[in-house]
C-alpha positions in Angstrom: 8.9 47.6 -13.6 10.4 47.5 -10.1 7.2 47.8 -8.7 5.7 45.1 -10.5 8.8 43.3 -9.4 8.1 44.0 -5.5 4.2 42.5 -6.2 5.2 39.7 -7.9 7.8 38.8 -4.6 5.3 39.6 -2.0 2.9 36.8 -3.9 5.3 34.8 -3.9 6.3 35.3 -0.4 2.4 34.9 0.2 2.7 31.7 -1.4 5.1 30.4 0.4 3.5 31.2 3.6 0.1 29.5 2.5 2.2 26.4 1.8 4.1 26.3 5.0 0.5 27.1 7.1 -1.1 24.6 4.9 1.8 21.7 5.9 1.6 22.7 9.2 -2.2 21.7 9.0 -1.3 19.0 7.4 1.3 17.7 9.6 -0.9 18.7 12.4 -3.6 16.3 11.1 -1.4 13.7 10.0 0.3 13.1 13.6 -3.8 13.3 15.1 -5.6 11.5 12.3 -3.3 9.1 11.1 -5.5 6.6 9.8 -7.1 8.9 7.4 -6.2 9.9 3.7 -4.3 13.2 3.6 -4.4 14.9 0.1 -3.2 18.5 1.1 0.3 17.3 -0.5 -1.1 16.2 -3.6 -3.4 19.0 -4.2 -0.5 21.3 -3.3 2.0 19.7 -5.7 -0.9 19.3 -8.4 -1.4 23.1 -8.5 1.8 24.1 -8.9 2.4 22.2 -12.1 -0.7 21.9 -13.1 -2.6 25.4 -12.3 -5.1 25.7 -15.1 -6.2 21.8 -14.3 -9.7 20.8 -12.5 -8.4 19.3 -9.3 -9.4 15.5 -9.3 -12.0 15.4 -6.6 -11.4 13.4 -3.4 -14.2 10.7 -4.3 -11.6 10.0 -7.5 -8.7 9.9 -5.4 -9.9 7.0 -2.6 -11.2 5.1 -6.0 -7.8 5.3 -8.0 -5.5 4.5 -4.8 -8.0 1.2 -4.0 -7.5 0.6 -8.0 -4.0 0.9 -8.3 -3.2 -1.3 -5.0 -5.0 -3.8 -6.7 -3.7 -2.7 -10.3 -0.8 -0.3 -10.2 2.9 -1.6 -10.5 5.6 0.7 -9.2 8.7 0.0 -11.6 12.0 0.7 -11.4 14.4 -0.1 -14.8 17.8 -1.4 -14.7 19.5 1.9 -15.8 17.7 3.4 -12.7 14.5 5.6 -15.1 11.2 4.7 -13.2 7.8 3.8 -14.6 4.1 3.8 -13.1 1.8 1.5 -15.4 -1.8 0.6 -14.9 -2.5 -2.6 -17.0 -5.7 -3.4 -18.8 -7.6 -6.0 -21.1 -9.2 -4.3 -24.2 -12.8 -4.3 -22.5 -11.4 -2.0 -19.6 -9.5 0.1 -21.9 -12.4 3.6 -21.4 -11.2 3.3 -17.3 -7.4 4.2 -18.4 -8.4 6.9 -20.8 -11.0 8.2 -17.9 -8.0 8.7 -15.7 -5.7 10.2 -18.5 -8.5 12.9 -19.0 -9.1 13.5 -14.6 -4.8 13.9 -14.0 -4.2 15.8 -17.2 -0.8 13.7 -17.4 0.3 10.4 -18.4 -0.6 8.0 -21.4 -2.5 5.5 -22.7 -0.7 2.6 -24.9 -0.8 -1.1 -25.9 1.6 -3.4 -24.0 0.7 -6.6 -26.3 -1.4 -6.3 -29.4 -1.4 -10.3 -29.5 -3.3 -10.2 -26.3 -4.9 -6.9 -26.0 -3.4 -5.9 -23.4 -3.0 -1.9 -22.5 -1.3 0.0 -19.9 -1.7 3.6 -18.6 1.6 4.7 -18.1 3.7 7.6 -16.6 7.4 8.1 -17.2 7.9 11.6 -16.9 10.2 12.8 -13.6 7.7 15.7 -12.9 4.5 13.8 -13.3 6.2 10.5 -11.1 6.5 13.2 -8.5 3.0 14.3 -8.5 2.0 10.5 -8.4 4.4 9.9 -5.2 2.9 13.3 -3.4 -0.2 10.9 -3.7 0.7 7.9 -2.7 3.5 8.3 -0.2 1.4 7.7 3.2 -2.0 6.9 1.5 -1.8 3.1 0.6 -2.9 0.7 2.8 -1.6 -2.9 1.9 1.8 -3.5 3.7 3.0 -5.2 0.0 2.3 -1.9 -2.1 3.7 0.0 0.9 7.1 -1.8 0.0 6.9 -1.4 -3.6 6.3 2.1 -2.8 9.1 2.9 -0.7 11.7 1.4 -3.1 10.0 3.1 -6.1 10.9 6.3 -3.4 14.5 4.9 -3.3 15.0 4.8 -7.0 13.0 8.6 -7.6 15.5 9.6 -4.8 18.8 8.4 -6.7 16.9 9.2 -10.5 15.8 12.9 -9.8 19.6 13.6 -8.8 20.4 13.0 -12.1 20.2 14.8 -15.5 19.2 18.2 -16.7 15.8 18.1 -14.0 16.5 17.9 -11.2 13.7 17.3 -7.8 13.7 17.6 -4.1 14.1 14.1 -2.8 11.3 12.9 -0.7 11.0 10.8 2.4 8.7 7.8 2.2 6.0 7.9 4.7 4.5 4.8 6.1 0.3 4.5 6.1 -1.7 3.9 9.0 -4.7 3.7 7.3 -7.5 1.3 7.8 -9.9 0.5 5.3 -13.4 2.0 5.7 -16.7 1.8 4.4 -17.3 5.7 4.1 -15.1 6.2 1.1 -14.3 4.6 -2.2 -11.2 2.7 -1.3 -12.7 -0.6 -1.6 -15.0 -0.2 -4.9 -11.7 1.1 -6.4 -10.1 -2.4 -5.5 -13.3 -4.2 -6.3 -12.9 -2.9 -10.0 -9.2 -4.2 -9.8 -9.5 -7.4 -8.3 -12.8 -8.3 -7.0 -15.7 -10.8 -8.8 -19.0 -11.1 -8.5 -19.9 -14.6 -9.6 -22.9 -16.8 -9.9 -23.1 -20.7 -10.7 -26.7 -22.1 -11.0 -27.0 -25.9 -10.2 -29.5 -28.5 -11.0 -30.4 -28.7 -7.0 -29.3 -24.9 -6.3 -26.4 -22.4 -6.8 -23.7 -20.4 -5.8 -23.9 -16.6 -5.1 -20.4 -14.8 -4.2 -18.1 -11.9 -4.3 -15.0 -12.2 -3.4 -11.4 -9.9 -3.6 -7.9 -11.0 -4.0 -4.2 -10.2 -3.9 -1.1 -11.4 -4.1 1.0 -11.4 -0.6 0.6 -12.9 2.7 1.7 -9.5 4.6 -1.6 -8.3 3.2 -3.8 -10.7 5.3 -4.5 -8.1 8.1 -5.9 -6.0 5.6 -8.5 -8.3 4.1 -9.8 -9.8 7.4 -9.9 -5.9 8.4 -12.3 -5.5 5.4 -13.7 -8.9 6.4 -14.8 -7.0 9.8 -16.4 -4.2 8.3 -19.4 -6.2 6.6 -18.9 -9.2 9.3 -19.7 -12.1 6.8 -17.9 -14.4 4.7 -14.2 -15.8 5.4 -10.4 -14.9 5.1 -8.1 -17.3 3.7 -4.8 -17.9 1.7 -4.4 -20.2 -1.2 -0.6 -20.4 -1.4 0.6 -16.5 -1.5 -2.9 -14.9 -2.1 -4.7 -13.3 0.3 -8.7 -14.2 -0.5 -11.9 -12.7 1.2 -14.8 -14.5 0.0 -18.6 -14.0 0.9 -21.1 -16.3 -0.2 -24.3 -16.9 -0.1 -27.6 -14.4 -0.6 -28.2 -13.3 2.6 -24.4 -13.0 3.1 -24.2 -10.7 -0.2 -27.1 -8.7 0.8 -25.0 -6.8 3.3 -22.5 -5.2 0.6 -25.2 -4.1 -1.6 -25.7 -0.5 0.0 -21.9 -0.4 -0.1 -22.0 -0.6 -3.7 -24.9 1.2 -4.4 -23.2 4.4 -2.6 -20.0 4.2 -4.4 -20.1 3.3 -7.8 -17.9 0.8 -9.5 -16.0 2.8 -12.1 -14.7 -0.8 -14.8 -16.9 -2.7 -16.3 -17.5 -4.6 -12.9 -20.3 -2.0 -13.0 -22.5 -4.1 -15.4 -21.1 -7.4 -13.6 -22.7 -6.0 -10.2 -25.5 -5.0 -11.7 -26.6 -8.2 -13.4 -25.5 -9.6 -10.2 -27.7 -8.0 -7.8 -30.3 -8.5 -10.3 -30.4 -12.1 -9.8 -31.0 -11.9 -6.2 -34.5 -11.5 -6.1 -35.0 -14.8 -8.1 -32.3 -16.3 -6.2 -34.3 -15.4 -2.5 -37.4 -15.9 -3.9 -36.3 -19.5 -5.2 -37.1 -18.7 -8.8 -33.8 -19.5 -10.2 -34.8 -22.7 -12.1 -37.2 -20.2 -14.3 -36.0 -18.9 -17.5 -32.6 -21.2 -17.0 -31.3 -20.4 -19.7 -31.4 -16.8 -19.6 -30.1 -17.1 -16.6 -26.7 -18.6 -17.1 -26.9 -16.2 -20.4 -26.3 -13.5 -17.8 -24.3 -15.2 -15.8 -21.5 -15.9 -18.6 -21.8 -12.0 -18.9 -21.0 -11.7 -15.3 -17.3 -13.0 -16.9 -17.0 -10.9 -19.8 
């Protein structure tokens, strides 16, 4: 017994050092690199409670941050309990249930039966903190970095609280840029980005465009703007809008999309889409009209 006692201390104590070598790393890149995602903390914290899980692969992980900053809400109740929600429509409903089943944690429930509206949610102080170890220092719009810092406030004063009790944790602010090289952006796109068509008796209209809500976040979209050097920033009111139109302008995000795949049901919109270009290029659009606008309306849907 006491020897398995001694083994089971020296793995531990091996543990700890692996931890404190791997933050040093981490910190290490962190101060170097700091305008790149840094998941050492999440995978750290995700092993430790969750040890028989898959780890969510890094592809995932760019995708669901883009998605949430377009998506997420960071929520903190009255009485000082805090809540993560993702909501949905009813036709998006398989992308909550596809990240239920890749984190192992959370849950999927309907916010307003009149409306269809669902919501992947996490309330649990454990699984919060495994969300945070995410998050804190990987989001890139200044206006979820906010929300995220006081979401930090409230887990600070919440996990002091009650029989469980958790290490506070000091909000870091993010450097990072966004970046054609990762999935950041289709994550977003599948959150709040459209791809849109609108044929006209002497031509049409052929666009993409993102949105969000918050002036502070202009930087950021005319950022994006610069990486595929086409289209136009603007604000309508409080909202942030990057608009490309035009086929030869739309041509240059096509290989973006075509190397990260949308994960929603913008997947079929894009596809039908970029299907129309051809037609578009080639002048064609006045053939088979009808059919057409029949896949433009499902462009919507």
């Amino acid at each position: 017994m006491k020897i398995c006692l001694e083994i089971d201390k020296s793995i531990n104590n091996l543990n700890r050092e692996f931890l404190d070598i791997g933050k040093a790393i981490n910190d290490f890149y962190r101060e170097f690199h700091p305008m790149s995602f840094r998941f050492f903390s999440f995978y750290t914290k995700y092993t430790i409670c969750y040890p028989s899980n898959i780890l969510p692969s890094n592809n995932f992980l760019y995708w669901f941050i883009g998605f949430i900053e377009a998506r997420g809400s960071f929520i903190v109740k009255n009485r000082g309990e805090l809540v993560f929600i993702i909501t949905q429509s009813r036709k998006n409903i398989n992308i909550l249930y596809c990240i239920r089943e890749i984190l192992g944690f959370g849950k999927v429930i309907i916010q307003s039966a009149g409306v269809s509206r669902y919501g992947y949610i996490v309330q649990n102080k454990k699984e919060i903190e495994v969300l945070i170890s995410l998050f804190n220092g990987n989001i890139i719009l200044p206006t979820k970095q906010e929300q995220l810092r006081y979401f930090i406030i409230g887990f600070n004063s919440w996990v002091s609280k009650g029989k469980i009790k958790l290490e506070v944790v000091d909000f870091e602010y993010s450097f990072i840029l966004p970046s054609l090289i990762n999935s950041w952006l289709t994550g977003f796109t599948d959150g709040k980005g459209y791809f849109t068509c609108l044929i006209k008796n002497k031509g049409y209209i052929y666009s993409y465009h993102i949105r969000q809500k918050g002036r502070d976040n202009l930087r950021i979209f005319e950022l994006i703007y610069s990486l595929f050097k086409v289209g136009k920033v603007f604000l309508v009111k409080d909202v942030c809008i990057y608009r490309i139109s035009g086929t030869m302008n739309c041509y240059n995000i096509f290989s973006y999309f075509d190397r990260h795949n949308l994960l929603t049901y913008k997947y079929r919109s894009y596809i039908l889409w970029k299907g129309l270009y051809k037609d578009l290029v080639n002048k064609l659009y006045y053939l088979n009209k009808n059919k057409k606008i029949r896949i433009i309306k499902k462009l919507g849907k």
